[in-house]
N, C-alpha and C positions, 0 to 999 in steps of 0.2 A: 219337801226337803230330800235329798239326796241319798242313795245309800252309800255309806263308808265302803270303797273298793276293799279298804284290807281287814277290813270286820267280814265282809261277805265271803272271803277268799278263806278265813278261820272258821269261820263255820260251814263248808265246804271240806274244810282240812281237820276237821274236828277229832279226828281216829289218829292215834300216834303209837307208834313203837318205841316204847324211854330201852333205852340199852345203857346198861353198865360198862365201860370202857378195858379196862384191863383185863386179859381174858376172856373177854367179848369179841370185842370188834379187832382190838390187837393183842400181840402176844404178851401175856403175864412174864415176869423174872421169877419162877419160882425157885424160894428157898427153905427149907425144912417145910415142904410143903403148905405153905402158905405163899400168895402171889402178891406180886409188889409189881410196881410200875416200871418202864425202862427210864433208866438214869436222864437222857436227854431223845431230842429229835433224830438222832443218828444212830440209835441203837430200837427207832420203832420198826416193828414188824408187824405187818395186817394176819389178823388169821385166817387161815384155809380158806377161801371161796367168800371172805367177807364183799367184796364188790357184789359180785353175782347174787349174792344175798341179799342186802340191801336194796338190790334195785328191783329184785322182783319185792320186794316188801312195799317198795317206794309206786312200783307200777299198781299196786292194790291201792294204790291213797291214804298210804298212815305217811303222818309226819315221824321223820325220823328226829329224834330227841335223847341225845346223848344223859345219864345224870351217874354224876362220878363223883366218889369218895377221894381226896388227894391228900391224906395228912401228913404224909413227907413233907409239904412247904411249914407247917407249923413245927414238924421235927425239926426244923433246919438241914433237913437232906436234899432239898432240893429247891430252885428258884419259881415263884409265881412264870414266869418270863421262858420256864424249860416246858411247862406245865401249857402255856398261852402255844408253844412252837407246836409242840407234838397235837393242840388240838387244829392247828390251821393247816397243818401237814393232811391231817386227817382227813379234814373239810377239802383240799385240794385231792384225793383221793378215791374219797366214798360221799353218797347220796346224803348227807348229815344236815338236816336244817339247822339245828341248834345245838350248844353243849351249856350243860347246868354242874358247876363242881361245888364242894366242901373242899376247903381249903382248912378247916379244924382238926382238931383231932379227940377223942373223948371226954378229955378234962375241959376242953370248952363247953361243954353242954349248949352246942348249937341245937338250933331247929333244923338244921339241912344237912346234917350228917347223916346218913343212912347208918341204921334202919328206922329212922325220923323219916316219914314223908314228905320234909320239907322242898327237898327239889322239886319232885314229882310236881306237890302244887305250886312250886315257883314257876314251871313248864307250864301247868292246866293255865293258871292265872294269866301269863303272856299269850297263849295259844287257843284260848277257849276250849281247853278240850273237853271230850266228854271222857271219862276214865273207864266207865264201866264200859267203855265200846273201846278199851285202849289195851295194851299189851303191854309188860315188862319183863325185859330178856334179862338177867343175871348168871354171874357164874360161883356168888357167895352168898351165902346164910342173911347175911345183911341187905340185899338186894332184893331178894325175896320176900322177906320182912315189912321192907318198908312199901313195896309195890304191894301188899297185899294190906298190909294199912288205910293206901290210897285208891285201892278198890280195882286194882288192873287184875287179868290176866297173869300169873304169873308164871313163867318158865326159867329151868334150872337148866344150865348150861353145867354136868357134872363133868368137874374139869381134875376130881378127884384127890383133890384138898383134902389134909387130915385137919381139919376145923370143924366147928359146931354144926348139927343139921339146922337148918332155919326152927323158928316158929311156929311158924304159917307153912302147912305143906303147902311145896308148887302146883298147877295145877298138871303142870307135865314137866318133869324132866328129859331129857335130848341129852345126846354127845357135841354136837357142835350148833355154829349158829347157821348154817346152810340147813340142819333137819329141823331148828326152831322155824327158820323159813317156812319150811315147808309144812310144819303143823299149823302156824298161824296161818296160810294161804287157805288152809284145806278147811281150818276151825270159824275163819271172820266170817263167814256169807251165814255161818249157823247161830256165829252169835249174835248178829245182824236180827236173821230171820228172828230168834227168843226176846229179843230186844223190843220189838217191833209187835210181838205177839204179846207180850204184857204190858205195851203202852194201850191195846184198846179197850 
């Protein structure tokens, strides 16, 4: 029997980078220092050096794995359809394999609203990944949370929000996602290596 090309190709690709989206990869709208989304695809903005970033992420072998909170479509501020532009803008952009959103907002008591790990494992579930070999980049309390739930990595992207501190301390905070780059470049081969040292 055969091996499934794109089962082999996932477990190969098994290390993933999940990033939070607003304030992440692109620029937040903040307002009384809390960040919101840009209104539509023509008011998106990438932030500082997110290309550059990304691909040296993507040249180490993590999938990149967008998972986004969007409860403006449940507010009624914004359309599924503004939501789907700004992520295919993104995908034509930056190295992104995938985007996992909540489209709820608290009073639904979804499973996939962050700080729910539901994304996360809607991402491991499609991608076979291994979590404890995976990272999650955020820039809120929520993000954090919920990656640390799901057993990643977590880094705080302090983008200096006056909101709640997480939970779950990060395991590193950073100023932007070019020094998360750079922490995770420097930190995967070690947690590789710890990985590998307590499986034998």
């Amino acid at each position: 029997m055969g091996v499934d090309p794109l089962k082999a190709m996932r477990r190969l690709q098994s290390r993933a980078v999940l990033l939070d989206r607003d304030g992440v990869v692109n620029q937040a709208v903040v307002r009384d220092g809390k960040p919101y989304p840009p209104a539509d695809v023509t008011k998106l903005e990438l932030v500082p050096d997110a290309a550059e970033a990304l691909a040296r992420l993507k040249k180490l072998g993590f999938l990149l794995i967008v998972v986004t909170n969007q409860p403006e479509v449940a507010r009624g501020r914004q359309c599924r359809s503004e939501v789907d532009a700004i992520h295919e803008a993104l995908r034509a952009s930056l190295p992104i394999d995938d985007f996992f959103a909540c489209y709820h907002d608290d009073a639904d008591r979804c499973e996939c609203r962050k700080p729910k790990p539901g994304l996360i494992l809607q991402a491991r579930d499609r991608y076979e990944l291994d979590l404890q070999r995976s990272f999650l980049i955020g820039d809120r309390w929520r993000d954090i949370d919920a990656g640390a739930r799901a057993g990643c990595t977590t880094i705080l992207i302090d983008c200096g929000y006056t909101e709640r501190a997480p939970s779950s301390s990060p395991t590193v905070i950073v100023k932007s996602l070019r020094e998360a780059a750079q922490w995770i470049s420097e930190r995967s081969m070690e947690k590789e290596d710890s990985i590998r040292e307590a499986s034998k």
